[in-house]
VMD Tcl script that builds the backbone (N, CA, C; Angstrom):
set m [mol new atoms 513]
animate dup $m
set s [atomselect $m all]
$s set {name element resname resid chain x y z} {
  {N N UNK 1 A 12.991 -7.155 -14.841}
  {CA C UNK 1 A 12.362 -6.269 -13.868}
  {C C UNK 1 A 11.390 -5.301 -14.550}
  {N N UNK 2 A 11.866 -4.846 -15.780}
  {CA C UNK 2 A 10.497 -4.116 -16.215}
  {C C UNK 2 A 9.414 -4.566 -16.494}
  {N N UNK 3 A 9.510 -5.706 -17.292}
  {CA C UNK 3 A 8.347 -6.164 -17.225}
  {C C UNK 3 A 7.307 -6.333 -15.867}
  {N N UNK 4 A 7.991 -7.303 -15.190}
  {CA C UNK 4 A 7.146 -6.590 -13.586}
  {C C UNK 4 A 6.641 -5.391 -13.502}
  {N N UNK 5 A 7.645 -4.216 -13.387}
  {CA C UNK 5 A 7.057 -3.087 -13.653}
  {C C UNK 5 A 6.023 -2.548 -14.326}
  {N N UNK 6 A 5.617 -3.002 -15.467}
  {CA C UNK 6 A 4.669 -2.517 -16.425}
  {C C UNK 6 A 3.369 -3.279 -16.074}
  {N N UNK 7 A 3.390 -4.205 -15.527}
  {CA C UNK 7 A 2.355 -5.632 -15.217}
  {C C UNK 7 A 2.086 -4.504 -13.659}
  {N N UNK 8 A 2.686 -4.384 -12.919}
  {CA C UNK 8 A 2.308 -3.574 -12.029}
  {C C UNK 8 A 1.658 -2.210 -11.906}
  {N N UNK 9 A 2.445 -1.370 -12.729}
  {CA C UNK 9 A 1.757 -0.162 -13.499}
  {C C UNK 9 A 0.221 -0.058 -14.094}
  {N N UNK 10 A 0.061 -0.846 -14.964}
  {CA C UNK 10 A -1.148 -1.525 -15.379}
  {C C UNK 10 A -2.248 -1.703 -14.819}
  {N N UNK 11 A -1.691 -2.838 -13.249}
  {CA C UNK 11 A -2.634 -2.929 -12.256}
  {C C UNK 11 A -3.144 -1.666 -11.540}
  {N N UNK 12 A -1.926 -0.840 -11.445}
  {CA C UNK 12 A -2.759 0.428 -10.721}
  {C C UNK 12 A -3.712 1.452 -11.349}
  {N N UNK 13 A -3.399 1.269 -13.071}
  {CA C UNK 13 A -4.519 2.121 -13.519}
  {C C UNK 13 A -5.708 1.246 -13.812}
  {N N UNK 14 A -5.693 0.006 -13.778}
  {CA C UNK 14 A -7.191 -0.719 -13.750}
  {C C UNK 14 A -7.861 -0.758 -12.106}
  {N N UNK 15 A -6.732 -0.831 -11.380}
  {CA C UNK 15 A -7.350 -0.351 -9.676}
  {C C UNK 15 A -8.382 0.910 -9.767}
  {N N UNK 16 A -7.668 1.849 -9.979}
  {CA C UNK 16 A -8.182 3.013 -10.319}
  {C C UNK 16 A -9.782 2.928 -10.925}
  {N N UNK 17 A -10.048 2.323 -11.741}
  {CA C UNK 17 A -11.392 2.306 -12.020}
  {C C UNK 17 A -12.360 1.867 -10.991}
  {N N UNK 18 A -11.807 0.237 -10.993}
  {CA C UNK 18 A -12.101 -0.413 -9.524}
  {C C UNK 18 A -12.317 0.597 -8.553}
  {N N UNK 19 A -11.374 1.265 -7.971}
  {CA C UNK 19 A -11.344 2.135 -6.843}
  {C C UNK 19 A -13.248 2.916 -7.001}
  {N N UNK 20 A -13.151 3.459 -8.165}
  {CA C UNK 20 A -14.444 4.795 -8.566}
  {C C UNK 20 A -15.511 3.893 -8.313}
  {N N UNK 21 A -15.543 3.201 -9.166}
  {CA C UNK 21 A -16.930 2.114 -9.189}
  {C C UNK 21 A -17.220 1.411 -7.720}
  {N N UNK 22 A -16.023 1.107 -7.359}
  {CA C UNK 22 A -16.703 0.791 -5.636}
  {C C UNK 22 A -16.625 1.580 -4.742}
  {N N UNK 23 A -16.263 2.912 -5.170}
  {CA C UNK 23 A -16.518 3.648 -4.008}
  {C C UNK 23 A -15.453 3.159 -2.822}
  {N N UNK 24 A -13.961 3.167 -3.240}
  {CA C UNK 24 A -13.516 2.755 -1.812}
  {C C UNK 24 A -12.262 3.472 -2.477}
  {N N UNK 25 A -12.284 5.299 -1.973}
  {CA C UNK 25 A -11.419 5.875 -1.856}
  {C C UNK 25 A -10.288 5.764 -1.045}
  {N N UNK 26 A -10.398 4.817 -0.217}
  {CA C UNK 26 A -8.867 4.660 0.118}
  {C C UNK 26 A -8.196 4.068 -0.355}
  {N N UNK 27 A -8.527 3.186 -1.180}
  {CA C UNK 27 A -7.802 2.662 -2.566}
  {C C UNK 27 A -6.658 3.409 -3.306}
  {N N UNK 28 A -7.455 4.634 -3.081}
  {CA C UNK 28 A -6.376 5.768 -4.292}
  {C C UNK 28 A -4.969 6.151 -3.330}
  {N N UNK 29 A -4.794 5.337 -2.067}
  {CA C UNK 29 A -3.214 5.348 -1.516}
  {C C UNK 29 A -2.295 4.643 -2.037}
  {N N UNK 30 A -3.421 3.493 -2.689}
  {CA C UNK 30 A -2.496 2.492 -3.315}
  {C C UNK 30 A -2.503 3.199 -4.827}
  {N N UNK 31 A -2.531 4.047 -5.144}
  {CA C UNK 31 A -2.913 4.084 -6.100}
  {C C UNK 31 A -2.083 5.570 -6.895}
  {N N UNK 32 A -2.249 6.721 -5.954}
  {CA C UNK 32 A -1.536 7.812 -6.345}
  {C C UNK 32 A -0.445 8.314 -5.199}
  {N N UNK 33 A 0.431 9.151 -5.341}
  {CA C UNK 33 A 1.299 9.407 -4.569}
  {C C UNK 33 A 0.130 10.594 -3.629}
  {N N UNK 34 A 0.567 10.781 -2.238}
  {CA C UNK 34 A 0.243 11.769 -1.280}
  {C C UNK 34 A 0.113 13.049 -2.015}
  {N N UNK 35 A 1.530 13.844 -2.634}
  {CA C UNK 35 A 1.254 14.784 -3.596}
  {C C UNK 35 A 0.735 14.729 -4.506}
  {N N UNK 36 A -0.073 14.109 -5.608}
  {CA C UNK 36 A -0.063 14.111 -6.635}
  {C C UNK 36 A -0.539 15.193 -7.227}
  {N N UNK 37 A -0.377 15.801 -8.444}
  {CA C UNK 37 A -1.028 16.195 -8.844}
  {C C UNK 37 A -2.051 15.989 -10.367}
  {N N UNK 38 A -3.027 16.383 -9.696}
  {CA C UNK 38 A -4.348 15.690 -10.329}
  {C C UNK 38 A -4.981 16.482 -11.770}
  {N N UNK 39 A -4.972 16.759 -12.752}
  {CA C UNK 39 A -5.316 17.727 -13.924}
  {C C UNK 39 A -6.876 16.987 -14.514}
  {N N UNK 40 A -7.931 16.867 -13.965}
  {CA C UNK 40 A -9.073 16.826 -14.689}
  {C C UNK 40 A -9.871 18.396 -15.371}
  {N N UNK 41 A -10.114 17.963 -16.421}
  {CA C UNK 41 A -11.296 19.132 -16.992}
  {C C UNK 41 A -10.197 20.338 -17.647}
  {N N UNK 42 A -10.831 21.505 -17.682}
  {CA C UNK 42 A -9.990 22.597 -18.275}
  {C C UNK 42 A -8.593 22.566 -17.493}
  {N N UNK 43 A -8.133 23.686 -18.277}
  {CA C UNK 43 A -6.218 23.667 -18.137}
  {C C UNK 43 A -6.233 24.325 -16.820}
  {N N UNK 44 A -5.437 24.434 -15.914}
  {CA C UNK 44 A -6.038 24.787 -14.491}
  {C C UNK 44 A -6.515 24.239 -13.277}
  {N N UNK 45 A -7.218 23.323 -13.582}
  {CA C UNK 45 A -7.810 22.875 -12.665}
  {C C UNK 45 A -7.296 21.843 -12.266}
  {N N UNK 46 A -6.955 21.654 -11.085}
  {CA C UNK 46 A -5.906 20.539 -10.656}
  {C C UNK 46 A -6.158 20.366 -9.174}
  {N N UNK 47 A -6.117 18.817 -8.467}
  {CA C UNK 47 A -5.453 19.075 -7.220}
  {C C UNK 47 A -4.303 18.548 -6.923}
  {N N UNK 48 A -3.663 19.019 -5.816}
  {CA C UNK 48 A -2.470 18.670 -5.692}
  {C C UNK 48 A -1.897 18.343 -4.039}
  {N N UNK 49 A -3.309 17.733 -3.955}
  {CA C UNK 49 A -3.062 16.701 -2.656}
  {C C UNK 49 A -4.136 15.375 -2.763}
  {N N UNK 50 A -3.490 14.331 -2.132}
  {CA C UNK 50 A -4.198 13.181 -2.082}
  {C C UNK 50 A -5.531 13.205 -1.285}
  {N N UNK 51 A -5.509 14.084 -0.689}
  {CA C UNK 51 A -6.433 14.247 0.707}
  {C C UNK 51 A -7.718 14.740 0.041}
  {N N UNK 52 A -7.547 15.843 -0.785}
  {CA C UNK 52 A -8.166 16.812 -1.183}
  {C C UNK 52 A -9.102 16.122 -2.404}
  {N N UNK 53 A -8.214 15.079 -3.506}
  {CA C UNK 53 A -8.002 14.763 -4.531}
  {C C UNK 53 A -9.402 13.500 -4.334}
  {N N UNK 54 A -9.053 12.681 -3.076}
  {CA C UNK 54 A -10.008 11.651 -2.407}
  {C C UNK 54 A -11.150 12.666 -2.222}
  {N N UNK 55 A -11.573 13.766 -1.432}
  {CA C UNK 55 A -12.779 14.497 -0.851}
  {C C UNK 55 A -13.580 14.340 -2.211}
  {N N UNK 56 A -12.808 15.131 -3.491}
  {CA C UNK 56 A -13.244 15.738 -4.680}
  {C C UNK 56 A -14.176 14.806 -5.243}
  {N N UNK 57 A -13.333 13.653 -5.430}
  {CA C UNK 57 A -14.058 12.439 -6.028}
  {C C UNK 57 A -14.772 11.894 -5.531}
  {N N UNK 58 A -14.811 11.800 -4.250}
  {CA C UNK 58 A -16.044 10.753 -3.336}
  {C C UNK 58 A -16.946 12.080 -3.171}
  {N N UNK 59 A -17.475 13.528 -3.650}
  {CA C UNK 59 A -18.508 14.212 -3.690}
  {C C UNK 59 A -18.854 14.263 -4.510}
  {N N UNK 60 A -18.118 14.281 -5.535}
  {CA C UNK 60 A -18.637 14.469 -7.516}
  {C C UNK 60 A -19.856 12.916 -7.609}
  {N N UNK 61 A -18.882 11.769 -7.113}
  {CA C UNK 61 A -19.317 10.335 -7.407}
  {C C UNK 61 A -20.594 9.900 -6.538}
  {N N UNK 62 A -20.803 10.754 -5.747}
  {CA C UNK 62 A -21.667 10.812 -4.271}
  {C C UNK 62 A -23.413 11.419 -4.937}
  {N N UNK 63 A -23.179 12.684 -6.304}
  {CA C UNK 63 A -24.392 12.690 -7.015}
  {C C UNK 63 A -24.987 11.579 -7.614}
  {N N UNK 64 A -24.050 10.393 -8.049}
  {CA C UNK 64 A -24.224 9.251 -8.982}
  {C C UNK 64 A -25.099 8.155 -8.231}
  {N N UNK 65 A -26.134 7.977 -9.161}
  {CA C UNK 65 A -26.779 6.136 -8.339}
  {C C UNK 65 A -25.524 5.060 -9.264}
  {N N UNK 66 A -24.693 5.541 -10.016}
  {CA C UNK 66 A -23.818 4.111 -10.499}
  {C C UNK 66 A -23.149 4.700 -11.242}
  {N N UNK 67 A -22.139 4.259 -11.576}
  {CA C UNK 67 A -20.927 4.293 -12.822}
  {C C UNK 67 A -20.347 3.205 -12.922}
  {N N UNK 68 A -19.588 3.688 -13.920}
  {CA C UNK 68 A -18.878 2.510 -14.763}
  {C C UNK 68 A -17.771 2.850 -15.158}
  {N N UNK 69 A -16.867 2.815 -15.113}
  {CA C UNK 69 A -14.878 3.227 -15.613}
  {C C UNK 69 A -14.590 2.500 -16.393}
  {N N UNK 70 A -13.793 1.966 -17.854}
  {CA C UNK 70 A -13.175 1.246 -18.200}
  {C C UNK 70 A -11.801 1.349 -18.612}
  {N N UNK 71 A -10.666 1.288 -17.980}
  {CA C UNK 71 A -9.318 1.709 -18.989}
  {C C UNK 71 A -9.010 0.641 -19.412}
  {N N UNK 72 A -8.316 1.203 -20.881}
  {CA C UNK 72 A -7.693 0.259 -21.890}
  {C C UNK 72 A -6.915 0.521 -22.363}
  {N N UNK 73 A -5.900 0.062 -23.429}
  {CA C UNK 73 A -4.873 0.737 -24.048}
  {C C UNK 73 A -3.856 1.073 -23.431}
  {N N UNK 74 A -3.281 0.487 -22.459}
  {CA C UNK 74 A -2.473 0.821 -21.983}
  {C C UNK 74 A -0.905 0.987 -22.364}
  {N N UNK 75 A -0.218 1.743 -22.454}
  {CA C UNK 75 A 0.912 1.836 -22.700}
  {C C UNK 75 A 1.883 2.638 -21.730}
  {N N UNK 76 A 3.006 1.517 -21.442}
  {CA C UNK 76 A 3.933 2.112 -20.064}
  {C C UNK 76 A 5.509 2.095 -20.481}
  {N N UNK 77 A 6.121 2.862 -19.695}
  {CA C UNK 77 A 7.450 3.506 -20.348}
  {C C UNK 77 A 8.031 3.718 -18.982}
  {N N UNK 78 A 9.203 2.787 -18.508}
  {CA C UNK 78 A 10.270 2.105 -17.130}
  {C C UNK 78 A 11.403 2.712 -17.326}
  {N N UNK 79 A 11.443 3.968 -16.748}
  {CA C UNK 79 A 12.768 4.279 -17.003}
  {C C UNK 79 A 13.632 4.639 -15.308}
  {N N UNK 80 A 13.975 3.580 -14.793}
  {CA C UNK 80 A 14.802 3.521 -13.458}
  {C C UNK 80 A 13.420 3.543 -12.476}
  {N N UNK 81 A 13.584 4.531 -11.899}
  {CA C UNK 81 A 12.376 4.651 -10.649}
  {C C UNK 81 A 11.306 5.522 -11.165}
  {N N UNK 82 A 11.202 5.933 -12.340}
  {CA C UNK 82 A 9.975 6.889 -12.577}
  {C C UNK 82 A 9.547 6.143 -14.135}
  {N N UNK 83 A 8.016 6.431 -14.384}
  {CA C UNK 83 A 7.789 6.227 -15.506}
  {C C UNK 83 A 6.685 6.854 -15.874}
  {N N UNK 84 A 6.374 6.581 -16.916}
  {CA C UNK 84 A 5.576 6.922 -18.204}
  {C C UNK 84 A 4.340 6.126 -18.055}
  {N N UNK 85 A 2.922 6.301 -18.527}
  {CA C UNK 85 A 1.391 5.793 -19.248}
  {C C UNK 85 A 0.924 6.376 -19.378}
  {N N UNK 86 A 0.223 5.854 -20.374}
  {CA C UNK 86 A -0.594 6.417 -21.067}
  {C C UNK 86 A -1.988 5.285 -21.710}
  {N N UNK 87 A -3.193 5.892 -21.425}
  {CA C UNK 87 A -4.546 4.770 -21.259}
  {C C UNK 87 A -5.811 5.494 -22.017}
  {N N UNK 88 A -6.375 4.615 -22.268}
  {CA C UNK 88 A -7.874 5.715 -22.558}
  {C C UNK 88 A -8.494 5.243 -21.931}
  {N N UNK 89 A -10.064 5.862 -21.460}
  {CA C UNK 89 A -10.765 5.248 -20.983}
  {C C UNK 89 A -12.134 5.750 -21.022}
  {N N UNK 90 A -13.405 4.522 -20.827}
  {CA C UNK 90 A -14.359 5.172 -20.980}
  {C C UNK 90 A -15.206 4.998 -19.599}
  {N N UNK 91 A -16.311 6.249 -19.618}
  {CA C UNK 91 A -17.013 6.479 -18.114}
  {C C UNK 91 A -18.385 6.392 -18.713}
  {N N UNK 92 A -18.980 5.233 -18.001}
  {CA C UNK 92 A -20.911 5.711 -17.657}
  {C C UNK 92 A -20.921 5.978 -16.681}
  {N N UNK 93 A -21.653 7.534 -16.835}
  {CA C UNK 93 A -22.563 7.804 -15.385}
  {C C UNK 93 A -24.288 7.761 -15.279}
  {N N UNK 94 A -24.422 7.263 -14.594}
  {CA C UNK 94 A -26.136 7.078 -14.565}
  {C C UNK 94 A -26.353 8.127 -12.989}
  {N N UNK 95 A -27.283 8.910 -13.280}
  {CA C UNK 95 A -28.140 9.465 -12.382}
  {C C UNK 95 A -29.457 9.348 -12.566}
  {N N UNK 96 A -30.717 8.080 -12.219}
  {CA C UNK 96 A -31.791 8.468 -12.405}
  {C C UNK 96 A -32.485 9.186 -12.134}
  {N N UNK 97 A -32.444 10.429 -11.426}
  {CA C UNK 97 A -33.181 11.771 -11.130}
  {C C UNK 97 A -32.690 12.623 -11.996}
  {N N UNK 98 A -31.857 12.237 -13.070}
  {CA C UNK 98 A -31.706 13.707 -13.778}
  {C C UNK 98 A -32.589 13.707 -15.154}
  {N N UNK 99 A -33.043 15.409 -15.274}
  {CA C UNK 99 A -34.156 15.923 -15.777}
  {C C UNK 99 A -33.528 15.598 -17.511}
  {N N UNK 100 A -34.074 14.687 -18.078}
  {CA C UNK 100 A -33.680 14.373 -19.661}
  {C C UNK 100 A -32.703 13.278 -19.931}
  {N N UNK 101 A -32.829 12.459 -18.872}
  {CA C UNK 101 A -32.208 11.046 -19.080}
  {C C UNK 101 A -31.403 10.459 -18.211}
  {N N UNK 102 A -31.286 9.397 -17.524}
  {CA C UNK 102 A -30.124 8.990 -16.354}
  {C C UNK 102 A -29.114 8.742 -17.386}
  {N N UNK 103 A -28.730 8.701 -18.036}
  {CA C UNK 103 A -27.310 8.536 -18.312}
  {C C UNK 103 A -26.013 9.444 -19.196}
  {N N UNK 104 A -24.854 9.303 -19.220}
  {CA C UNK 104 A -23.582 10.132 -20.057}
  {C C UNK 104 A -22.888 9.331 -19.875}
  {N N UNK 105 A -22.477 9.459 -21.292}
  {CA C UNK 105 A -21.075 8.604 -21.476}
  {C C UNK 105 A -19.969 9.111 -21.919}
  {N N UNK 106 A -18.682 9.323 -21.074}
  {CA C UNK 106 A -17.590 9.949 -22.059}
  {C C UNK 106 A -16.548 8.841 -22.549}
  {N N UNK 107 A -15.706 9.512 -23.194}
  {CA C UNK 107 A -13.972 8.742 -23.538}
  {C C UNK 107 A -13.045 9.599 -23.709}
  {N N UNK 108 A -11.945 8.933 -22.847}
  {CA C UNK 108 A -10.984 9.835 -22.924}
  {C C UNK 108 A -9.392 9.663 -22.803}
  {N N UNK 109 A -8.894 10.018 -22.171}
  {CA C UNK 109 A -7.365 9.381 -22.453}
  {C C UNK 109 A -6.733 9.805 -20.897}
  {N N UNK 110 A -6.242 9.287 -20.594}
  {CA C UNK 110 A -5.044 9.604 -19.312}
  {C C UNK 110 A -3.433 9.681 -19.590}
  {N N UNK 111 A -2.678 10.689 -18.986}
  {CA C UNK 111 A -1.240 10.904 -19.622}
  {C C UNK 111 A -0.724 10.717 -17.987}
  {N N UNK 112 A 0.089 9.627 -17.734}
  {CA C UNK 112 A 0.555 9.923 -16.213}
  {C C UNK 112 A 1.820 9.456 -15.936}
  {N N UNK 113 A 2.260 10.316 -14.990}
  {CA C UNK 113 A 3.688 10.233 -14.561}
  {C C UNK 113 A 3.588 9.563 -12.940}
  {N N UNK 114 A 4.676 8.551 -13.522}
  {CA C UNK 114 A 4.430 8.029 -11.981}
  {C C UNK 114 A 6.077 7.408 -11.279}
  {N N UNK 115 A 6.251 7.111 -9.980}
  {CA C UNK 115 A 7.233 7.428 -9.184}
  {C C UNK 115 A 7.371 6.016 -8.468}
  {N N UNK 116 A 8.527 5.260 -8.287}
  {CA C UNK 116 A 8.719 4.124 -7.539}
  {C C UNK 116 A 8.342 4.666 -6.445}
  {N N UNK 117 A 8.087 4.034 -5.218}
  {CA C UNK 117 A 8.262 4.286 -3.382}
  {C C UNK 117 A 8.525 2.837 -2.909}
  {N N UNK 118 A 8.388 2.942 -1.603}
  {CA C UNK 118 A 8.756 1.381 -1.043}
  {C C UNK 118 A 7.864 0.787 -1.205}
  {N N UNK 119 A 6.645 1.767 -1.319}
  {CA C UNK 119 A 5.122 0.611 -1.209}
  {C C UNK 119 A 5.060 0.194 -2.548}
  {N N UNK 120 A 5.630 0.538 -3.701}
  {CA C UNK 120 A 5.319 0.418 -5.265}
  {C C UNK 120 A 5.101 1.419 -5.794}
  {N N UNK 121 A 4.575 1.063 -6.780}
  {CA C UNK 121 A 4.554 2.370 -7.876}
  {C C UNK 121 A 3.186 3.413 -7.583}
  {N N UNK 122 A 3.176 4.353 -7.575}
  {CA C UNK 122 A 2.341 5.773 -7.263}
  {C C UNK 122 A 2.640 6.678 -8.923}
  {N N UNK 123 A 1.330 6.934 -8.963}
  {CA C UNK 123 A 0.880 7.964 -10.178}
  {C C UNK 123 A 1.516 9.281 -8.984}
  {N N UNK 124 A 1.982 10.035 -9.488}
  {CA C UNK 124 A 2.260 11.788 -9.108}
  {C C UNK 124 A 2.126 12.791 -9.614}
  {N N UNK 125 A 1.650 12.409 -11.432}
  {CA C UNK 125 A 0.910 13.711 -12.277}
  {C C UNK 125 A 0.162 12.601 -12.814}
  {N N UNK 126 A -1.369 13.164 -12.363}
  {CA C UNK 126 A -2.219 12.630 -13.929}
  {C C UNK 126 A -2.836 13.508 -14.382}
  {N N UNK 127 A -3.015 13.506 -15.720}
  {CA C UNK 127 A -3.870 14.455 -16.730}
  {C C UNK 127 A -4.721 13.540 -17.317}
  {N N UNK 128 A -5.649 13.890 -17.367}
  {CA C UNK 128 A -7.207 13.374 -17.756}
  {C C UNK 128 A -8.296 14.356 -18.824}
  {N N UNK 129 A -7.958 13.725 -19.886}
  {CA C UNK 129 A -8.830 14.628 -20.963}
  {C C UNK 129 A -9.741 13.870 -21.467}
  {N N UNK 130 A -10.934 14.434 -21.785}
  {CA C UNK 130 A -12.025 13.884 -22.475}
  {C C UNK 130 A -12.126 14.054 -24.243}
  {N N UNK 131 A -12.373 13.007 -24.688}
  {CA C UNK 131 A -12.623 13.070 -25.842}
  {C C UNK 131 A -13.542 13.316 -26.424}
  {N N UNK 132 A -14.377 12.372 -26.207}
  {CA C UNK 132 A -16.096 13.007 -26.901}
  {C C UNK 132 A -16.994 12.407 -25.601}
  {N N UNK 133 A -17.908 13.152 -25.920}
  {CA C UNK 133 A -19.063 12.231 -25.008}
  {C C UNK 133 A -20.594 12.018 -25.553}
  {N N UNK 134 A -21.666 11.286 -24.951}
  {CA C UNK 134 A -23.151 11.730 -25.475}
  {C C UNK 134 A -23.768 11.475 -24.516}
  {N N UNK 135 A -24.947 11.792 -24.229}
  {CA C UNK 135 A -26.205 11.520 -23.435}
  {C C UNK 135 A -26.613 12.634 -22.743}
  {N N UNK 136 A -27.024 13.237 -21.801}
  {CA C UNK 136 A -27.192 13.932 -21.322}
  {C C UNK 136 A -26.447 14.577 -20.143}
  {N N UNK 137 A -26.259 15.781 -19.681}
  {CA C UNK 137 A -24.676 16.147 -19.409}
  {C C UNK 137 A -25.465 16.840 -18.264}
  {N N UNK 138 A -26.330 16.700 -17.834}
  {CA C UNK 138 A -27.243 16.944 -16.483}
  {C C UNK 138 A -26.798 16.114 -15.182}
  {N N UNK 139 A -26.171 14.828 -16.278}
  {CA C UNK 139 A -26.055 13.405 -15.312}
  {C C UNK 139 A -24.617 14.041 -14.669}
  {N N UNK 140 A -23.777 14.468 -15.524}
  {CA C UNK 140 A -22.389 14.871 -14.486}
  {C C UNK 140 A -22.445 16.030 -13.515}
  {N N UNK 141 A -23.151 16.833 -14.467}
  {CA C UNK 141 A -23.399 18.176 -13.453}
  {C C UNK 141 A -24.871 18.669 -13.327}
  {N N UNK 142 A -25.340 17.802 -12.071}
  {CA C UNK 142 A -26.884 17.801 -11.883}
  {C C UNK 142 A -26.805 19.622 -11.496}
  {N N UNK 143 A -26.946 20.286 -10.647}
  {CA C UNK 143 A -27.363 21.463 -11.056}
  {C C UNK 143 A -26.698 22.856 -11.915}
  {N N UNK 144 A -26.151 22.040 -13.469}
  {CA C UNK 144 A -26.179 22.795 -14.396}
  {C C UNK 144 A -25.473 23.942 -14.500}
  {N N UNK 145 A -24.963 24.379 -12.892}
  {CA C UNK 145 A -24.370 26.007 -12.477}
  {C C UNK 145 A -22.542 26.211 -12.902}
  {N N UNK 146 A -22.144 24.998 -13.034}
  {CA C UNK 146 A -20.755 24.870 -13.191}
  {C C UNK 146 A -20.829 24.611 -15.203}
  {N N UNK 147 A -19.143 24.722 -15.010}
  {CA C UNK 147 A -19.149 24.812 -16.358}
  {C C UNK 147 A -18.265 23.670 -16.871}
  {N N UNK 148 A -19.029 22.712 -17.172}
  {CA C UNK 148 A -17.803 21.284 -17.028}
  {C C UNK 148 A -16.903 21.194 -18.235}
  {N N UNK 149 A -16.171 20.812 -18.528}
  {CA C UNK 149 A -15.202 20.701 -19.483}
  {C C UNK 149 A -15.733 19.226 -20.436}
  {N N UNK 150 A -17.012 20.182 -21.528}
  {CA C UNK 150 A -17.385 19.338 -22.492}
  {C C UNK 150 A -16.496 19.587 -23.476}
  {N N UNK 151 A -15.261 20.421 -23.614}
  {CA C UNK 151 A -14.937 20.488 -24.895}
  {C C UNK 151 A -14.392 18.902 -25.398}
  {N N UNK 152 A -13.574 18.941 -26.445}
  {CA C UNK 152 A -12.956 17.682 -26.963}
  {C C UNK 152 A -11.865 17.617 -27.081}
  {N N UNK 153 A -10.956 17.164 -26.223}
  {CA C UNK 153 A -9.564 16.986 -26.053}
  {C C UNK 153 A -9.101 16.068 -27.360}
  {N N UNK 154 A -8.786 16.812 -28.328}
  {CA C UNK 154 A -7.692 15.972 -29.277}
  {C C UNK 154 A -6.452 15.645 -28.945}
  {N N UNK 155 A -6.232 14.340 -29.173}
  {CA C UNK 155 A -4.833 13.793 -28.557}
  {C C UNK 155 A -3.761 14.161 -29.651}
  {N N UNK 156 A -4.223 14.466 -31.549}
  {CA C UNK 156 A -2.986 14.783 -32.225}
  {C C UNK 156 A -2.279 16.446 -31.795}
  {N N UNK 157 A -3.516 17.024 -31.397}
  {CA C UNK 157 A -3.156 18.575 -30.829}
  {C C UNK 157 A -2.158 18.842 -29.940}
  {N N UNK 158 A -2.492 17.466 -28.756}
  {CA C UNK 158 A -1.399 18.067 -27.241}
  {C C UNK 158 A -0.424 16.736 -28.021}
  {N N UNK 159 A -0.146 15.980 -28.740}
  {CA C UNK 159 A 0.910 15.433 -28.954}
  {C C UNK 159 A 1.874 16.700 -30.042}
  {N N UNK 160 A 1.261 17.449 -31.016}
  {CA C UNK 160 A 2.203 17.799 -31.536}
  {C C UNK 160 A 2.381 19.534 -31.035}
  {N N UNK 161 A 1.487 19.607 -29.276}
  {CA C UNK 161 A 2.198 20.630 -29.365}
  {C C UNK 161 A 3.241 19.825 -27.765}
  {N N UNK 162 A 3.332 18.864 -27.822}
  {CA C UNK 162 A 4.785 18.589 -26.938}
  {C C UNK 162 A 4.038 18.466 -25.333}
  {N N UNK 163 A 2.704 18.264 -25.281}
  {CA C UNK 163 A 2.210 18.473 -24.222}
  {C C UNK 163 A 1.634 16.772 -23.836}
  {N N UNK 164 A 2.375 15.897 -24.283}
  {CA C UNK 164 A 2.017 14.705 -23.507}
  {C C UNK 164 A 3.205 13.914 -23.150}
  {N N UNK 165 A 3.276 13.649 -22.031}
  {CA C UNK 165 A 4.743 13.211 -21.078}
  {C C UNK 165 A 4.986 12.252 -21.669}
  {N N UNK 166 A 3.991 11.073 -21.595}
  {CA C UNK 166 A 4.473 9.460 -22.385}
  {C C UNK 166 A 5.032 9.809 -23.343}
  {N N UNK 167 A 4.813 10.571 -24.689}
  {CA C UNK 167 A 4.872 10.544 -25.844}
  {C C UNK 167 A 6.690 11.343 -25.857}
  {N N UNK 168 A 6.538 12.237 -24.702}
  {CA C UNK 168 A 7.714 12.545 -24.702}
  {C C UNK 168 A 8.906 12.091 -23.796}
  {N N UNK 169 A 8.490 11.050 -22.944}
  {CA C UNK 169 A 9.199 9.949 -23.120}
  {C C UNK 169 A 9.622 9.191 -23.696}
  {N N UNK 170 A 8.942 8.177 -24.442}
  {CA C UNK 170 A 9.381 7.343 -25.652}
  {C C UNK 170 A 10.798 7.940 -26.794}
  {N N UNK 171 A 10.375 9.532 -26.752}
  {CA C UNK 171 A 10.765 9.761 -27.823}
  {C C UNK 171 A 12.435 10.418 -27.023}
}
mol reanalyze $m
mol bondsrecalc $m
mol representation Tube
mol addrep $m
């Protein structure tokens, strides 16, 4: 049965990309729990409804003429009805109207906790950190006024300060 599990798990964080790139936010039912809560960008910033979580992303993705998602690396951790992953992944965004280049590229990692239901498995915490990025950073935040979270999420930092769930699962 775990194995199923993990083969399933898997599928929902490669959905997940799927989901962004086609633009078919209702996807993310299959995809995250109703509550979830969502941790992109600085420490703080979170949502913690599905409803809200769908609006966010189909307006951010709504500046974009295209993207691109890739997760990889996946690693999953079955323990009864809840589990563990952990993924990296990388994002092109292309905006050709932005002033100094249509494109940015980041990489980054995902830490997520996720929950059996009847329908299957649902993400209910994800954390989403960026690692590095390049190109022009106009393309994520076309008018420049916000303050996006370019820093660089090191993964040996939040592993040895106890701040990544998978890792403290396994262990």
């Amino acid at each position: 049965m775990v194995e199923n599990d993990k083969a399933a798990i898997v599928e929902i964080l490669n959905l997940y990309a799927f989901a962004l790139d086609a633009r078919q936010w209702d996807l993310f039912e299959r995809i995250f729990a109703k509550d979830v809560v969502a941790e992109f960008g600085p420490a703080g910033t979170a949502w913690t409804d599905l409803t809200e979580f769908k609006k966010g992303f189909e307006a951010f993705h709504a500046t974009l003429d295209s993207h691109q998602h890739t997760m990889m690396g996946q690693l999953v951790h079955v323990d009864g009805d809840t589990a563990h992953a952990f993924s990296y992944g990388n994002w092109l965004l292309i905006r050709e109207a932005a002033e100094g280049g249509p494109t940015w590229t980041g990489t980054g990692w995902y830490d997520d906790e996720l929950a059996r239901t009847p329908d299957g498995w649902r993400i209910t915490h994800r954390v989403c950190k960026l690692q590095g990025w390049s190109g022009n950073p106009l393309v994520p935040e076309p008018n420049g006024s916000q303050n996006p979270d370019m820093n660089l999420n090191k993964l040996h930092v939040f592993a040895g300060d106890g701040r990544l769930g998978f890792l403290s699962a396994i262990n």
